[in-house]
Legacy VTK file of the C-alpha trace (Angstrom):
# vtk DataFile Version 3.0
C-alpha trace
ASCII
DATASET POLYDATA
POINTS 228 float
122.280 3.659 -105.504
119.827 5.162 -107.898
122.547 4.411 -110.916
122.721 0.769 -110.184
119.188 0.329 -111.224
118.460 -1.015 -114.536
116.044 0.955 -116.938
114.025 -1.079 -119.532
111.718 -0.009 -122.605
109.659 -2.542 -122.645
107.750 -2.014 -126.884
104.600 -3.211 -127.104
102.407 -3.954 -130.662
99.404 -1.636 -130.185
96.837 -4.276 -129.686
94.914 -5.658 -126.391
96.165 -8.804 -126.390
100.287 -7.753 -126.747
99.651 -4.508 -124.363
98.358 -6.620 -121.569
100.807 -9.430 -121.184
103.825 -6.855 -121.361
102.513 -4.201 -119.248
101.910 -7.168 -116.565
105.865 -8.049 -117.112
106.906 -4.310 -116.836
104.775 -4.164 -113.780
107.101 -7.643 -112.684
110.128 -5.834 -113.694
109.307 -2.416 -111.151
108.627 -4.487 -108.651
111.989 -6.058 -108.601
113.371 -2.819 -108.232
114.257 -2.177 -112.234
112.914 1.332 -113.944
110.562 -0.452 -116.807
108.875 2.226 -119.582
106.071 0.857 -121.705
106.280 2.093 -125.129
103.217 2.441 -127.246
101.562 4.051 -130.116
99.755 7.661 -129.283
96.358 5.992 -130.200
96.987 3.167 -127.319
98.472 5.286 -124.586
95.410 7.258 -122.962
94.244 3.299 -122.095
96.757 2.584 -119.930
96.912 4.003 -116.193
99.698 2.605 -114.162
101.387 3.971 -111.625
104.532 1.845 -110.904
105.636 1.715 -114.529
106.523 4.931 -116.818
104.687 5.008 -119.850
106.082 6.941 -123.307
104.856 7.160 -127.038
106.682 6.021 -129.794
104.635 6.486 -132.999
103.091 4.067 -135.895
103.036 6.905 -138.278
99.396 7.085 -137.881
99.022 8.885 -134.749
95.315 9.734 -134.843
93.490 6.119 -135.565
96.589 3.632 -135.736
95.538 0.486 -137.743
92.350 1.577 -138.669
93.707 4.563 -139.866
96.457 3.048 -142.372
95.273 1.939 -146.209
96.258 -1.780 -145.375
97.898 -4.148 -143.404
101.152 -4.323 -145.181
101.049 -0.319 -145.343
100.908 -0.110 -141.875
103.292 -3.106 -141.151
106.048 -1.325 -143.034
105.314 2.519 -141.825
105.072 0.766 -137.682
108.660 -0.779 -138.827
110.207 3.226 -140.826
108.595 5.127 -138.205
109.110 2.883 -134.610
112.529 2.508 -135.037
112.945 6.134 -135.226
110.826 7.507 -132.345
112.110 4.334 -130.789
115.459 5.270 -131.213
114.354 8.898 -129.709
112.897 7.416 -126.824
116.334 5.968 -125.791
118.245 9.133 -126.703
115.772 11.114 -124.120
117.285 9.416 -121.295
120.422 9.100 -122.268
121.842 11.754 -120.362
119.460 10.864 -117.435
120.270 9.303 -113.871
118.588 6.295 -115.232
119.911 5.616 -118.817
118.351 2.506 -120.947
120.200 -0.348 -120.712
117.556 -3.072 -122.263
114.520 -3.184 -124.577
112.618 -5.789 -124.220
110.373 -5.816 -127.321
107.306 -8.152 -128.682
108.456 -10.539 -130.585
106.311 -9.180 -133.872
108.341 -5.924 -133.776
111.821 -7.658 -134.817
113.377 -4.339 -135.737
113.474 -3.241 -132.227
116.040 -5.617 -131.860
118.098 -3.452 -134.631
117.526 -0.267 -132.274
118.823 -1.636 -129.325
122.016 -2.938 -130.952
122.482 0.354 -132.531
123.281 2.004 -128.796
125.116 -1.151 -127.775
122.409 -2.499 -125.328
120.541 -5.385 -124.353
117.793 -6.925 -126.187
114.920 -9.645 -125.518
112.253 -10.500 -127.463
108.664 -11.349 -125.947
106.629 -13.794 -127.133
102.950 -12.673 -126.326
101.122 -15.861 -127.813
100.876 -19.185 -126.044
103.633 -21.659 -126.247
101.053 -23.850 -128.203
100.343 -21.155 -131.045
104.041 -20.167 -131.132
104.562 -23.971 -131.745
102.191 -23.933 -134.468
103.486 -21.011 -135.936
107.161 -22.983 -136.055
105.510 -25.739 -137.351
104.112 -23.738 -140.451
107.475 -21.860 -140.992
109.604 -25.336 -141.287
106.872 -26.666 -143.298
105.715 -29.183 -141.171
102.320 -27.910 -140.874
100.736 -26.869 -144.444
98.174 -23.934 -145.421
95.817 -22.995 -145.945
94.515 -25.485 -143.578
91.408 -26.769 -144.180
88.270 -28.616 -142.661
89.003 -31.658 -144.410
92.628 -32.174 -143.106
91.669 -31.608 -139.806
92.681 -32.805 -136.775
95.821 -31.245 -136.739
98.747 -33.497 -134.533
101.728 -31.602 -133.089
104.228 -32.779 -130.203
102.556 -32.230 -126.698
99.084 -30.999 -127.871
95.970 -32.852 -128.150
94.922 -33.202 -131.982
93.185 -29.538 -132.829
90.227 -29.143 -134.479
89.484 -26.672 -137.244
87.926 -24.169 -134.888
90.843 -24.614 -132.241
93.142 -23.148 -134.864
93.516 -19.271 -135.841
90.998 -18.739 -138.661
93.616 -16.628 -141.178
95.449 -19.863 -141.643
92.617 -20.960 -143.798
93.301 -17.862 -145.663
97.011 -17.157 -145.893
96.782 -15.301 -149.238
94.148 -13.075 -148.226
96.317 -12.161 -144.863
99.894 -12.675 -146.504
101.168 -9.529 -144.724
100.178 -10.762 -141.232
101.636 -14.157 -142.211
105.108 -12.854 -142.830
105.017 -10.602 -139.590
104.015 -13.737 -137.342
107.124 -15.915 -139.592
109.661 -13.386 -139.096
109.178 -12.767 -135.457
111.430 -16.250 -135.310
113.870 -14.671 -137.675
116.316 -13.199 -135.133
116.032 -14.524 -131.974
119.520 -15.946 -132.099
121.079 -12.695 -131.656
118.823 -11.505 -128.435
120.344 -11.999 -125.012
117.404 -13.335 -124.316
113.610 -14.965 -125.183
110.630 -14.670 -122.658
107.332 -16.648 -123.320
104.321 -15.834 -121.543
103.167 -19.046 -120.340
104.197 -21.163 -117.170
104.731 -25.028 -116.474
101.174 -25.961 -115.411
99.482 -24.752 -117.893
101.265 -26.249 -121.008
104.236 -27.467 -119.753
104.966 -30.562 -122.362
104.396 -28.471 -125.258
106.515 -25.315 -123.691
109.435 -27.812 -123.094
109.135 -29.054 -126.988
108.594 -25.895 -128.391
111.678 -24.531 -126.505
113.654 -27.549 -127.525
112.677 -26.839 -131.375
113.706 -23.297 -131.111
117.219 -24.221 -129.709
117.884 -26.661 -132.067
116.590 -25.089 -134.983
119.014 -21.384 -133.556
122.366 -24.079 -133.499
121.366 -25.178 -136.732
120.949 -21.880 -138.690
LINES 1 229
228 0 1 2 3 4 5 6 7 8 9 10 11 12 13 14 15 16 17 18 19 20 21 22 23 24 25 26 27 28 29 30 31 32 33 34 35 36 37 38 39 40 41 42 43 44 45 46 47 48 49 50 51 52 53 54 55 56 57 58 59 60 61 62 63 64 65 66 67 68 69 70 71 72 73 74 75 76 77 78 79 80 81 82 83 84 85 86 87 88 89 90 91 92 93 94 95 96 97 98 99 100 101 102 103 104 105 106 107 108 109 110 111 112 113 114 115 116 117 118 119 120 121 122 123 124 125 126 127 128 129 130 131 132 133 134 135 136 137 138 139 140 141 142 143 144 145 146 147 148 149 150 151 152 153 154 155 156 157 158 159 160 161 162 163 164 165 166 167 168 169 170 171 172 173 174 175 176 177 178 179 180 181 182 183 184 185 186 187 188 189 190 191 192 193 194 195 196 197 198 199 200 201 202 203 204 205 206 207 208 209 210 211 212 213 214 215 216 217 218 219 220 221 222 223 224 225 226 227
């Protein structure tokens, strides 16, 4: 019986607001009966106490302070990409041989090269999308070039499919300064990148609380996948 359970990594980015949302759906996952492992970075780890969900390192290559401790965001971008898929790729191998061998990783969605690991050993992959529906469909927006940066106070409001029009301050304040946060751009514009080849794509929202723009957004993602 114990070998018919499923065993998912489910790979966190090291910050509050992608730990929380995933350790809640690893939480969902054990309690469904499925073996669910949060991966983190050493620097995150010693915040988290759970009990119904296993919890393992994989590292950032900067084990000690994690963002803070790398020379820039691109710098730590890349090393999180050279390094995670490695100790990633460890993780899996340590319970390989185990009664409970991974069979998934579901990753966030800005960590696209876990997606790379987990097709490496031939298993299942989903990517996690930790922001809103509304700011993912803003973020598809900008990537198809309907929506244009930097933004600024003068354009403003800002009119997308099943949202209210947004205000300056409603919007995330490094659009007004894409050059000056050009690596964190490109990691939120490629987490779209592959999401065609992932068995599947979870969004942490539900119907009440944005439900026309989660059925748009959805639709825009299907139709721009068939169209790639």
């Amino acid at each position: 019986m114990e070998k018919q359970r499923g065993h998912v990594i489910v790979l966190t980015y090291p910050a509050q607001g992608h730990i929380n949302p995933l350790l809640q759906f690893a939480k969902r996952l054990a309690s469904k009966g499925l073996k669910a492992t949060l991966a983190t970075t050493p620097y995150t780890i010693n915040s988290i106490d759970v009990d119904t969900v296993g919890i393992e390192p994989i590292s950032d290559g900067f084990d000690e302070g994690g963002f803070k401790q790398a020379p820039s965001t691109g710098a730590y971008l890349e090393s999180f990409k050279t390094v995670g898929s490695r100790t990633l790729a460890e993780l899996i191998l340590k319970f390989h041989d185990s009664a409970l061998p991974v069979n998934c990783v579901v990753y966030d969605s800005l960590l696209p090269w876990a997606l790379d690991v987990a097709r490496q050993f031939g298993i299942y992959a989903a990517a996690f999308l930790t922001n809103s529906a509304s700011v993912c469909s803003m973020y598809w927006h900008i990537q198809h070039g309907l929506l244009t940066l930097p933004l600024r106070p003068e354009t403003m409001p800002v009119s997308m499919p099943g949202l209210p029009p947004l205000g300056f301050s409603d919007l995330p304040s490094f659009l007004a300064h894409p050059a000056r946060y050009s690596a964190y751009l490109t990691m939120i514009m490629e987490q779209f990148s592959s999401f065609e080849q992932n068995d599947w794509v979870f969004a942490n929202t539900f119907e009440e609380l944005e439900s026309e723009v989660t059925v748009l957004f959805l639709l825009c993602l299907l139709l721009s996948l068939f169209s790639d």
